[in-house]
C-alpha positions in Angstrom: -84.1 52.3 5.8 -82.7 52.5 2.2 -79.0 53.9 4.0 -79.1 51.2 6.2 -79.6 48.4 3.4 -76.9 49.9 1.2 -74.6 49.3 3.9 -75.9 46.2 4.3 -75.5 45.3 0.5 -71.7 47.5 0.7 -71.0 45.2 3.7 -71.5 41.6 1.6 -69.2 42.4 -1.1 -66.5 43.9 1.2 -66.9 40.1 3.0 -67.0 39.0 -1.0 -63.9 40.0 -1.9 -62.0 39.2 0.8 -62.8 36.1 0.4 -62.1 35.7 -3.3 -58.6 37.4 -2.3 -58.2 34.7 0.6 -59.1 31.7 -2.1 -56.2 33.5 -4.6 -54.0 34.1 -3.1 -50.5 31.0 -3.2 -50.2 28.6 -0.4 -47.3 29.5 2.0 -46.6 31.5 4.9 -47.8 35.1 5.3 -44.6 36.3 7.9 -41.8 36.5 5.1 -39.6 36.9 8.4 -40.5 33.1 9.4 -40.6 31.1 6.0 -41.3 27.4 5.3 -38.5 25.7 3.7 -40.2 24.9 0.7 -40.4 28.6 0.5 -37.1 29.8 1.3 -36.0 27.1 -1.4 -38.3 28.0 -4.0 -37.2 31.4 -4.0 -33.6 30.9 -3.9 -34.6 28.9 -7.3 -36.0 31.9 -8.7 -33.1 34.1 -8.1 -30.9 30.8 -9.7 -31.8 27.6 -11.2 -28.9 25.7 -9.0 -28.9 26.6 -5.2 -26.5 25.2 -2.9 -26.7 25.4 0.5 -24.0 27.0 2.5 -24.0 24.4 5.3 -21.6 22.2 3.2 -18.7 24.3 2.3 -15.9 21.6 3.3 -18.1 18.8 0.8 -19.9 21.1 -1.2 -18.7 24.8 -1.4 -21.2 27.2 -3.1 -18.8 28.4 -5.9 -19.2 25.0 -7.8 -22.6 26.1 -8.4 -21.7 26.8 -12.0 -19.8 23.6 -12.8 -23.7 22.0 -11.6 -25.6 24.6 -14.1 -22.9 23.2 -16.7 -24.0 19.8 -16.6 -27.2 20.7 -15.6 -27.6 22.4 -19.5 -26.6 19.2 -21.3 -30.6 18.6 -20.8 -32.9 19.1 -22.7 -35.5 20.3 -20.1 -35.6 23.2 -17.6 -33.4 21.7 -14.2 -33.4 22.8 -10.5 -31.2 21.6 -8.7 -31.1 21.7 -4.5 -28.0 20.6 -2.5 -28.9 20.0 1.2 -27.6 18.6 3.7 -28.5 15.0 4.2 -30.8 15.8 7.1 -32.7 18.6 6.0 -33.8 16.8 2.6 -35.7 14.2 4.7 -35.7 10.1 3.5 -36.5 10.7 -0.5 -36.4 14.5 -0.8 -39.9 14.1 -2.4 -41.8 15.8 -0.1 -39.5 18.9 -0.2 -39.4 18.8 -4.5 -43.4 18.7 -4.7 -43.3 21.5 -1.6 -40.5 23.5 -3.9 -42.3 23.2 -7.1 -45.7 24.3 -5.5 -44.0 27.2 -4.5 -41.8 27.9 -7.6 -44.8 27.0 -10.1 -42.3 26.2 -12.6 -42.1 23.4 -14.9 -38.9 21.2 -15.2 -36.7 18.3 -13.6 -36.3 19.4 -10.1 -33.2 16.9 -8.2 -32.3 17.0 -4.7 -28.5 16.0 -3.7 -26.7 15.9 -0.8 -23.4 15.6 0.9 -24.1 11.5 0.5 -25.6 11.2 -3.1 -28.7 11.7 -5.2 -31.9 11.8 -2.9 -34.6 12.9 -5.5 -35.5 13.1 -8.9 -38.8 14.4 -9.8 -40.2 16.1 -13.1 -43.1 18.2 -13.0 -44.7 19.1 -17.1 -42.1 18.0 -19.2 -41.3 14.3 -19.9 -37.8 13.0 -19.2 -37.5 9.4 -19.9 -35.1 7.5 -17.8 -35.1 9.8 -15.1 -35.8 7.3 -12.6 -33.8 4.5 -14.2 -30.4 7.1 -14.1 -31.3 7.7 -10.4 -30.9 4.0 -9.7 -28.2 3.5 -11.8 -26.2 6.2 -10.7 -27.3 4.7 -7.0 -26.1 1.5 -8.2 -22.7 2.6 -9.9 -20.6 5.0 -7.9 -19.2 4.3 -4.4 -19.8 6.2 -1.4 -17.0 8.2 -1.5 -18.3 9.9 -5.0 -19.2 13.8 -4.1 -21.7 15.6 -4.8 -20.4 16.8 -8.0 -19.6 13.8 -9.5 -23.2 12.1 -8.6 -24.7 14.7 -10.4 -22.3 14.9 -13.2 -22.7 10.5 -13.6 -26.2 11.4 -13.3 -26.4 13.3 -16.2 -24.2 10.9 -18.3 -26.5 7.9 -17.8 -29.7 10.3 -18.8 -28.1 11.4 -21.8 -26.5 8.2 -22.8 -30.0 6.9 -23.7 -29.6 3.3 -21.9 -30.7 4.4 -18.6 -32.7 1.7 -18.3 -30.0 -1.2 -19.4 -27.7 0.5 -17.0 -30.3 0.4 -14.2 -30.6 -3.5 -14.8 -27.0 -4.4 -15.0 -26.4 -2.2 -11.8 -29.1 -3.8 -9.5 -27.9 -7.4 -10.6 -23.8 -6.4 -10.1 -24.3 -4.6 -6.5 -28.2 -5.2 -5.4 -27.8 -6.3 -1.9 -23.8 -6.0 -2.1 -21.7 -6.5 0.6 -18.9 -4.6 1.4 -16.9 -6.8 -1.1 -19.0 -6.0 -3.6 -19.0 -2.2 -3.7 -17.9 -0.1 -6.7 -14.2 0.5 -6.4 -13.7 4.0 -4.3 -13.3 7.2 -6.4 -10.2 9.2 -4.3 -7.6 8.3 -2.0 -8.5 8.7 1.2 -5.4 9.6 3.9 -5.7 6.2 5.5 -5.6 4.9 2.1 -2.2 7.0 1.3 -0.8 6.0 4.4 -0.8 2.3 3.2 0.6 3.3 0.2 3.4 4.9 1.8 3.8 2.3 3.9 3.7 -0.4 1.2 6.0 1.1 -1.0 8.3 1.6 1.4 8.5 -1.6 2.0 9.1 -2.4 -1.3 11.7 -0.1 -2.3 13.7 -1.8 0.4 12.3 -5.4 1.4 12.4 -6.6 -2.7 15.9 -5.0 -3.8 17.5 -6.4 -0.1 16.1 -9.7 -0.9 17.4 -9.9 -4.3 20.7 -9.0 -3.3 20.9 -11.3 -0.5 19.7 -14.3 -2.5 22.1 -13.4 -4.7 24.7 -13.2 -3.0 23.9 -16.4 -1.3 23.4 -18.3 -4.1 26.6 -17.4 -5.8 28.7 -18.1 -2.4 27.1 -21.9 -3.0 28.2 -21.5 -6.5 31.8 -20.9 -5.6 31.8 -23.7 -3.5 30.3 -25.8 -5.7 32.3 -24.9 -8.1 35.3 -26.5 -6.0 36.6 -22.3 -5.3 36.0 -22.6 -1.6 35.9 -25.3 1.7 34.1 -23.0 3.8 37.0 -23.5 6.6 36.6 -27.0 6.7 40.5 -27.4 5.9 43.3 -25.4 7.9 44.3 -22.7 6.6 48.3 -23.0 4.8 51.4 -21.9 6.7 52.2 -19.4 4.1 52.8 -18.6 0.6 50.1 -17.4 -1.9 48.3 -19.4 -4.3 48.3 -19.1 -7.8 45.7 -16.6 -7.7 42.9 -18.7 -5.9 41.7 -19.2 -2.4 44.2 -21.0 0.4 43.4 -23.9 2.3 40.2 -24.5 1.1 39.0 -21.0 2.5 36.4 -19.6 0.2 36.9 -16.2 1.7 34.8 -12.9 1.5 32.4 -12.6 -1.7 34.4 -11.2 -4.3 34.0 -7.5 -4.6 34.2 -7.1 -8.2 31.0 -8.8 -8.4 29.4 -7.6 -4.8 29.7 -3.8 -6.2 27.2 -4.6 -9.5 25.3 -6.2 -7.5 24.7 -3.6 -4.9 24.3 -1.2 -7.9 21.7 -3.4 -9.5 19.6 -3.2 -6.1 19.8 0.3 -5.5 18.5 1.0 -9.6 15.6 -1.8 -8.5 15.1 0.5 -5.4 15.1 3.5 -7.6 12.6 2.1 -10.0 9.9 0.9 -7.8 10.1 4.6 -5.8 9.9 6.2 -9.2 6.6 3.3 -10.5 5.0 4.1 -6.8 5.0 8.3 -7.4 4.0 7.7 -10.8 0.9 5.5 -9.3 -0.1 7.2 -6.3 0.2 10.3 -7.6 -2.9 11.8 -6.0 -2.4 15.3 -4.2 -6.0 15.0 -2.4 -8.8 13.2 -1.3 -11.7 14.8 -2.9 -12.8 15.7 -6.4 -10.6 18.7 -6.4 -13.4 21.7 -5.5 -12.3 23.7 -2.4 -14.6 26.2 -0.9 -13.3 30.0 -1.0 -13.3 32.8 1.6 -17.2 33.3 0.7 -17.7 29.9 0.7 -16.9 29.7 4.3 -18.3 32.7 6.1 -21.6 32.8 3.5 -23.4 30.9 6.8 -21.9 33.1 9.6 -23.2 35.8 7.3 -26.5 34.6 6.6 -27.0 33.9 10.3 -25.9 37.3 11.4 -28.5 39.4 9.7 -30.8 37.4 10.8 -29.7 38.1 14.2 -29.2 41.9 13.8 -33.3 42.0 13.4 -34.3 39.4 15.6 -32.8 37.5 18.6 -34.4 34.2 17.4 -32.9 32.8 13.8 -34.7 29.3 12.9 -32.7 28.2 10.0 -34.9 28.7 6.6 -33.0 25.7 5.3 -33.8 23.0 7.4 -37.4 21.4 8.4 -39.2 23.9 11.7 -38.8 22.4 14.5 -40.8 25.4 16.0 -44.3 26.4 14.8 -45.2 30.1 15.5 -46.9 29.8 19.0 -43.1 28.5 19.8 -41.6 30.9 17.8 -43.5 33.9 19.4 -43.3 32.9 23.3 -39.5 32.8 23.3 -38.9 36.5 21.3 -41.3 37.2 24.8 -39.0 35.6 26.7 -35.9 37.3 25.1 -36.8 40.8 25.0 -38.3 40.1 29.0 -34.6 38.6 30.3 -32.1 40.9 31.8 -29.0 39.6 30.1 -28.7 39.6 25.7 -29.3 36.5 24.7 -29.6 34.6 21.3 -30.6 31.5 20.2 -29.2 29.8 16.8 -31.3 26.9 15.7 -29.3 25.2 12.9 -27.8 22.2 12.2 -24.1 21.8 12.9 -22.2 18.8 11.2 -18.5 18.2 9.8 -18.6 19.7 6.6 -19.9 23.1 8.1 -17.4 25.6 8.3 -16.8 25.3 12.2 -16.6 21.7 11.4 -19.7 21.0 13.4 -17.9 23.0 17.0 -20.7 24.9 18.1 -18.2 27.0 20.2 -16.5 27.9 17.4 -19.5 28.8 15.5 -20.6 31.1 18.4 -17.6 33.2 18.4 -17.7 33.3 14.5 -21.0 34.9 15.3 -20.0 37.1 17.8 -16.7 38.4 16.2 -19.1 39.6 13.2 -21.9 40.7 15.4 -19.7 42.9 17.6 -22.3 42.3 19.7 -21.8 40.9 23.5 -24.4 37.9 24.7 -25.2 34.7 25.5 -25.5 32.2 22.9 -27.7 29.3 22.7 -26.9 27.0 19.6 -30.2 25.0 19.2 -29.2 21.4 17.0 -33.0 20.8 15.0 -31.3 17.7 13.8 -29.9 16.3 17.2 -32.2 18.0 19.5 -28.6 19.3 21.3 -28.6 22.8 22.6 -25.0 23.8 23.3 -24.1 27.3 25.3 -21.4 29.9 24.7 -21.1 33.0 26.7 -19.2 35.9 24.9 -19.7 38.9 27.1 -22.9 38.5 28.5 -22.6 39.7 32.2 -24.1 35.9 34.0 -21.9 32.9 36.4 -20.5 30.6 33.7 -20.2 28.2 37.0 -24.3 28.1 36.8 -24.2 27.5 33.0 -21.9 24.6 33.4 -24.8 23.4 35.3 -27.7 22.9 33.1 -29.8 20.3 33.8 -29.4 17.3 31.4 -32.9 17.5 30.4 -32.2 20.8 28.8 -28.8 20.1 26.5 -30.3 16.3 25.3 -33.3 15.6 23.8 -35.4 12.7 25.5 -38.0 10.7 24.4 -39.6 12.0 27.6 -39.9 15.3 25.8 -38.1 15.6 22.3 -40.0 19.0 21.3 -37.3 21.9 21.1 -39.7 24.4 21.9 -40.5 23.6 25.1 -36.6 22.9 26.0 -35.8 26.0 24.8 -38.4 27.8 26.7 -36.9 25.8 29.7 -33.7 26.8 29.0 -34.4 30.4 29.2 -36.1 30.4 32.3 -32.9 28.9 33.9 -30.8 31.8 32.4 -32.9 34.3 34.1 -31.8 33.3 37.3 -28.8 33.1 36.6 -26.2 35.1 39.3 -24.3 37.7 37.3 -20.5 37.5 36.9 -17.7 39.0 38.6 -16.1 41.6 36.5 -13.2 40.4 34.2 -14.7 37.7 33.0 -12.5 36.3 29.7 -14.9 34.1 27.5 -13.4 31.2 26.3 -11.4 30.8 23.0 -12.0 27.9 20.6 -9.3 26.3 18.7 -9.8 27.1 15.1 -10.8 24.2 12.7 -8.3 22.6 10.4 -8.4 24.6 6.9 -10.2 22.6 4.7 -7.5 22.7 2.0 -5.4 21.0 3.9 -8.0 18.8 5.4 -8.2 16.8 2.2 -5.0 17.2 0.8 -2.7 14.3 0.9 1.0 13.7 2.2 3.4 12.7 -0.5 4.4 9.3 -0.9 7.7 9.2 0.7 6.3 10.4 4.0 3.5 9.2 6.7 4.2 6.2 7.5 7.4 5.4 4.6 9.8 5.0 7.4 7.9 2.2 8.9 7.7 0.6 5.5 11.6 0.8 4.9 12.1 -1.0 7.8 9.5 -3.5 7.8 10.9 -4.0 4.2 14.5 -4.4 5.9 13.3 -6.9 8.2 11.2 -9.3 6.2 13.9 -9.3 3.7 16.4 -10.7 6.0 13.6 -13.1 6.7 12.8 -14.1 3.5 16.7 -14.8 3.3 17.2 -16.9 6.0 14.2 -19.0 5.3 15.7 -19.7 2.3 19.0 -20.3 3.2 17.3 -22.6 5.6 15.0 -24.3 2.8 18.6 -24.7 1.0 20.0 -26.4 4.0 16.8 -28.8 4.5 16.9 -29.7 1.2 20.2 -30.7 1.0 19.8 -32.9 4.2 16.8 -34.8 2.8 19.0 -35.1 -0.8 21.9 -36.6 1.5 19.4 -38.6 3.6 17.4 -40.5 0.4 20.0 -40.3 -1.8 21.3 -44.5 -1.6 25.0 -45.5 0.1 27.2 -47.0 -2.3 27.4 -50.9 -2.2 30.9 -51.7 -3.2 33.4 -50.6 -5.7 32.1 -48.3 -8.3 31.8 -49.1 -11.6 35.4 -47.9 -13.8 35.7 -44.4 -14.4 36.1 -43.2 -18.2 40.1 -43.7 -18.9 41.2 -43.6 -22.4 44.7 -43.6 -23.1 44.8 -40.7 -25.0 42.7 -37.9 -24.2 41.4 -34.6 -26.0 42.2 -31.5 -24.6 38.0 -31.0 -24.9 37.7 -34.4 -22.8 40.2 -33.2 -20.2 38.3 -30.1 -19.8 35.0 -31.3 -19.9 36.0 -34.1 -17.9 37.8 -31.7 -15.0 34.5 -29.6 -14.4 32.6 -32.5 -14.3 34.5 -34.1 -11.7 35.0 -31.6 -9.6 31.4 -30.3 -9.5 30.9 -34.1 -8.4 33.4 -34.1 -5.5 31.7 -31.0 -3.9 28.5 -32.0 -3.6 29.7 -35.4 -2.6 32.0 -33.2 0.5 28.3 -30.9 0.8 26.6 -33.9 1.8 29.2 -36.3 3.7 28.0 -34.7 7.4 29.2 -38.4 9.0 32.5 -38.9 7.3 34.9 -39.3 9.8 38.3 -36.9 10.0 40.7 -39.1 8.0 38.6 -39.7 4.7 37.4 -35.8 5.2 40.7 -34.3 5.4 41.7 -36.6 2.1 38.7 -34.8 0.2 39.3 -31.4 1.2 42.7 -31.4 -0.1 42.2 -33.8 -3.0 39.2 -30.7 -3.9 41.5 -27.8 -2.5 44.5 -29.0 -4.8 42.2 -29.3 -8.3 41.5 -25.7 -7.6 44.9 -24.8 -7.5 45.3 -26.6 -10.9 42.8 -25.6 -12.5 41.0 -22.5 -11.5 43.6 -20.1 -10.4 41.9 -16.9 -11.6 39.0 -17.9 -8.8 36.3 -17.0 -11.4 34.8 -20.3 -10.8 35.9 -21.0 -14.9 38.4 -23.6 -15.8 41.5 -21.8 -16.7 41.9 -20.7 -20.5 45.8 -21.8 -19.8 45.5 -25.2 -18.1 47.6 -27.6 -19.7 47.2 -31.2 -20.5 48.7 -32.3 -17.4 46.8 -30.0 -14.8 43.7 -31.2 -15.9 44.5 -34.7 -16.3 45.9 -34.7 -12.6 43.0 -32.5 -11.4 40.6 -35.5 -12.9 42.2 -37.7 -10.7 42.4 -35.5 -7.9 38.8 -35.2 -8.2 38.1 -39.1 -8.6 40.7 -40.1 -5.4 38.4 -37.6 -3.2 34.8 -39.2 -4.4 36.6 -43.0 -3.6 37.6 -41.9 0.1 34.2 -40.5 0.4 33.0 -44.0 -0.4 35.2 -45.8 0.1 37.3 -45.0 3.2 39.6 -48.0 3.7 40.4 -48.0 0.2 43.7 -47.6 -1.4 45.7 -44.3 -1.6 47.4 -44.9 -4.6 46.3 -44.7 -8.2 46.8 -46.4 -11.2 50.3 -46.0 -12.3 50.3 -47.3 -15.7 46.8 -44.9 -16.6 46.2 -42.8 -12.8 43.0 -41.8 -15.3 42.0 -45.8 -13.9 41.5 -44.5 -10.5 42.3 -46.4 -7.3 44.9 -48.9 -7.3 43.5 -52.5 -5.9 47.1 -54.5 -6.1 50.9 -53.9 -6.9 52.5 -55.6 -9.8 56.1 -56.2 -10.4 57.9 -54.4 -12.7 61.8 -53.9 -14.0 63.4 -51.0 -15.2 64.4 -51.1 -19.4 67.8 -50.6 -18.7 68.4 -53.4 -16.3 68.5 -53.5 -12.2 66.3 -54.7 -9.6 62.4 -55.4 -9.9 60.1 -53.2 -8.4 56.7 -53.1 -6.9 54.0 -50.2 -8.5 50.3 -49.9 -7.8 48.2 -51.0 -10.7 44.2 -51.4 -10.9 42.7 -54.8 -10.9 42.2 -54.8 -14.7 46.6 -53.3 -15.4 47.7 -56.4 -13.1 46.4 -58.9 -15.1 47.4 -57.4 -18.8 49.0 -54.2 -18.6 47.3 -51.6 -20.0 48.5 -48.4 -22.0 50.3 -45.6 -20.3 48.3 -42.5 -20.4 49.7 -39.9 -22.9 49.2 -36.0 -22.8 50.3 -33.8 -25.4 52.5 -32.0 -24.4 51.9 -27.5 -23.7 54.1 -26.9 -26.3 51.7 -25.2 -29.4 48.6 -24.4 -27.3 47.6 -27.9 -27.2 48.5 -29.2 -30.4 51.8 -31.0 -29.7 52.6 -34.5 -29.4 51.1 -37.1 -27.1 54.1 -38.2 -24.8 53.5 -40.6 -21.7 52.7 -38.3 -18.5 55.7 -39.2 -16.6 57.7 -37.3 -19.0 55.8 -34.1 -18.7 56.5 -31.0 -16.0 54.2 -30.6 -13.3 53.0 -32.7 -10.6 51.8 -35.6 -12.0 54.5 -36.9 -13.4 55.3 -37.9 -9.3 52.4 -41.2 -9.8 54.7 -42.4 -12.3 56.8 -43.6 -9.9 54.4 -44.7 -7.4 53.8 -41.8 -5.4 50.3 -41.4 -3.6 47.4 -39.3 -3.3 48.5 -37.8 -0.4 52.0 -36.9 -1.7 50.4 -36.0 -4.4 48.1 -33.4 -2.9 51.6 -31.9 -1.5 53.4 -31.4 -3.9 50.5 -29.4 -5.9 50.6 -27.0 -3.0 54.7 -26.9 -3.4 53.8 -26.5 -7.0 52.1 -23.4 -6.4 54.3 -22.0 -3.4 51.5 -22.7 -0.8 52.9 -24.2 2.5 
């Protein structure tokens, strides 16, 4: 009786104590071979305050993990930090911090970020004010294309800066609710951005030089022949002989290359410029925040999956939220080790950044390359619910894999559980027909490297060439809308400008004019008659032909170096008879029927209206000359020139007495002879 109540007594404190060790023990999982994510995280955190997952080494490789513990430091309070994927940190990563600091029992500011930002900020026994506040900012602030480096790093600043809060404010009224519009300005080039650049600057390196030069060029050709240096071919060309210097027969000819060689010059240093401003201003070499992942960086998953593998057929990524409990968990390892053929199933997430680039195929081979291991594989998706196959030596009829029921590769909201799928799945493998020998498993392309995935063509490639001649083209638009604008506007000018009613009022005449008078005069005159000619579209051929050479022989007089400059050397009498030249043209313009003689006594007077007799000083018969209405009633003075000798300075003598053409309307000649014997003058015929 007293053994058997001992035992009885022994018996309650065994029960005791197991209890008590029950009740102490932490929450968690017992199998260490299946843990929870909050437990795999935790105690990555204890091994190092900064843990980044290695299912982001395209967007976040592992070996940046110091530059985060470097900004992580510039607090003044213990910091975790966890990098996740998007999808295994859930909406807020809340949840998952309060899980990680059960499990980790340490105090500090734990923060979850992922591939698209900051997802969680949560301090657990110390006090960080404006935690919250720099999460929103920092929300608020950067745009979407900021990495994960740079969130945390503008993170930091606004916590340390001390106007969290302010910030926080100022962000939620500039971009709360934004629209596209609205959005922070992005942070890197992206390669559709640098293929605009390319594409812009090539067409400004050739559409804004070619325009300039073209404008130019145009612009000075109306110059020239409103300077009285060209007809355009509206007169015919001369039998023969050169001018003095200047165009023939009112043909303005080619634009002159001493000037057409600057300005080609010119435009190519424009062109050279703006290529030299564009690589100066796009001068970005890639499209992230310059972290690329490293050889470790991009087999540390393949690795981490493969040991897993080696021990147990089954690997449920620690990382991401179970999609299998244990039940699950243990009736497909029964169905593994029962099937005839090695299988293994892979249940993680697969996305761009991975380092297969989110090709499950890929990922299988990478898996049985460092497996050395032959079998089927069956990548299980817990994020998409997709199971994907992959046969790499397993000894089963592709053809009947290629055959899984739809049911089995998607999830349905029939029956989204993976378990069950899976457990499915691998009861459709086990009757599978095994394969002929020989069979070659199929080879993946391998994913772009993920240097060169974000690095970024120069400027002067991609799409450049397009540019240049998109550039070429719209300049040659641009050019002929304005040489059409040009031509429009001169039509309307000719259209509103008013017709002359009757004579025009008497042209300045004195009787003895300034060399400064003549010159000033001549240019004026002659810019006059042009644009009179570039507007006379309904002249008719008599009066036009009058004009042209009236304008074509003042050019000879005056402007024989074809600069479009009144010559230094003109004397007296080539700018006197190139002002009357000048004025006979304008009156057969408007005045067609009108005389075409001039004034003899003063030709200066312009058109003569009547003839007056006169006789000779020495005797003989009485003549008839043409005089203006005002010389017929009194006679007026006759014009005097000085005369070439001393540069201009010599005596004024009456113009009939001077060399040259002009003394010819002294005796009466007219316009038309006139015009004649200025091309004789010159040896044009």
């Amino acid at each position: 009786m007293l053994r058997a109540g001992m035992v009885l007594v022994v018996g309650w404190f065994a029960v005791l104590l197991t209890a008590g060790a029950v009740q102490a023990a932490p929450t968690g999982p017992d199998d260490p071979d299946d843990p929870t994510q909050s437990a795999y995280i935790a105690e990555r955190l204890r091994e190092n305050p900064v843990y980044i997952s290695d299912q982001l080494p395209r967007e976040v490789p592992r070996s940046t993990a110091p530059e985060f513990a470097g900004e992580a430091r510039r607090l003044s309070v213990p910091v975790y930090v966890i990098v996740l994927p998007h999808s295994a940190l859930g909406h807020d990563g809340a949840g998952l911090l309060a899980g990680v600091h059960d499990r980790l029992g340490r105090r500090g500011l734990y923060i979850a970020v992922s591939e698209t930002g900051l997802t969680g900020v949560q301090s657990y026994g110390v006090s960080v004010p404006g935690a919250k506040d720099a999460s929103s900012a920092t929300l608020y602030e950067l745009p979407y294309d900021a990495t994960a480096r740079e969130t945390f790093r503008h993170f930091v600043d606004v916590l340390v800066s001390g106007k969290a809060h302010q910030r926080a404010e100022a962000a939620r009224a500039a971009y709360g609710g934004a629209t596209p519009s609205d959005e922070p300005a992005e942070l890197h080039t992206s390669p559709t951005d640098r293929e605009n650049q390319s594409f812009v600057t090539g067409l400004a390196v050739t559409g804004i030089p070619l325009t300039a030069l073209l404008v130019t060029v145009y612009t000075g050709q109306r110059h020239r022949v409103r300077r009285a240096l060209a007809t355009a071919g509206r007169v015919p060309a001369p039998r023969g002989g050169p001018t003095r210097g200047g165009p023939q027969g009112g043909d303005p000819g080619p634009f002159p290359g001493a000037r057409l060689i600057p300005l080609g010059a010119a435009a190519l240093a424009l062109s050279g410029v703006l290529a030299f401003t564009a690589s100066q201003l796009f001068d970005d070499t890639t499209s992230g925040d310059g972290s690329f992942p490293t050889a470790a960086d991009m087999r540390a998953r393949i690795d981490r999956v493969s040991d897993g593998l080696r021990r147990d057929p089954l690997y449920v990524d620690p990382e991401s939220p179970s999609e299998l409990d244990a039940a699950e968990r243990a009736h497909l390892r029964e169905q593994l080790r029962s099937l005839d053929i090695p299988v293994l199933v892979v249940a993680v997430p697969t996305s761009l950044d991975d380092e297969s680039k989110g090709n499950t195929e890929l990922l299988a081979k990478s898996l049985h390359d460092r497996l050395h291991r032959d079998a089927l594989f069956v990548i299980a998706d817990p994020t998409s619910g997709m199971i994907n196959l992959a046969n790499h030596g397993a000894r089963i009829d592709d053809t009947y894999l290629i055959e899984l029921p739809r049911d089995l590769k998607y999830s349905s909201s029939a029956d989204p559980r993976l378990g069950p799928r899976l457990e499915r799945l691998l009861s459709f493998v086990a009757k599978a027909p095994p394969a002929a020998p020989g069979h070659v498993p199929y080879v993946p392309p391998r994913p772009e490297d993920p240097v060169k995935a974000k690095a970024l063509h120069g400027i002067f490639a991609g799409d450049f060439d397009a540019g240049l001649l998109t550039g070429t083209f719209l300049a040659s638009l641009i050019f002929g809308l304005v040489a059409a604008g040009c031509a429009v506007g001169r039509a309307v000018r000719h259209h509103v400008r008013p017709a002359p009613s009757g004579p025009a009022r008497a042209p300045e005449a004195p009787d003895k004019p300034s060399l400064s008078w003549l010159r000033r005069t001549a240019r004026e005159e002659v810019d006059a008659l042009t644009t009179a000619l570039e507007s006379s579209a309904s002249l008719s051929e008599e009066p036009r032909r009058r004009a042209w050479e009236c304008l074509d022989a003042a050019a000879l007089l005056i402007d024989g170096e074809s600069d479009g400059r009144i010559d230094a050397d003109a004397t007296p009498a080539d700018l006197a008879c190139a002002i009357v030249l000048a004025r006979a043209g304008r009156t057969a313009i408007r005045e067609p029927a009108a005389s075409g003689h001039v004034c003899h006594r003063n030709p200066l007077h312009g058109t003569a209206r009547r003839h007056r007799q006169t006789r000779p000083a020495g005797g003989g018969r009485a003549g008839s000359s043409p005089v203006c209405g005002p010389c017929r009633v009194v006679p007026g003075a006759v014009l005097e020139l000085r005369s070439s000798e001393g540069a201009g300075a010599g005596s004024y003598v009456p113009y009939p007495t001077l060399p040259g053409p002009l003394a010819a309307l002294g005796d009466g000649a007219g316009i038309d002879q006139l015009t004649r014997d200025v091309r004789e003058y010159f040896g044009v015929h």
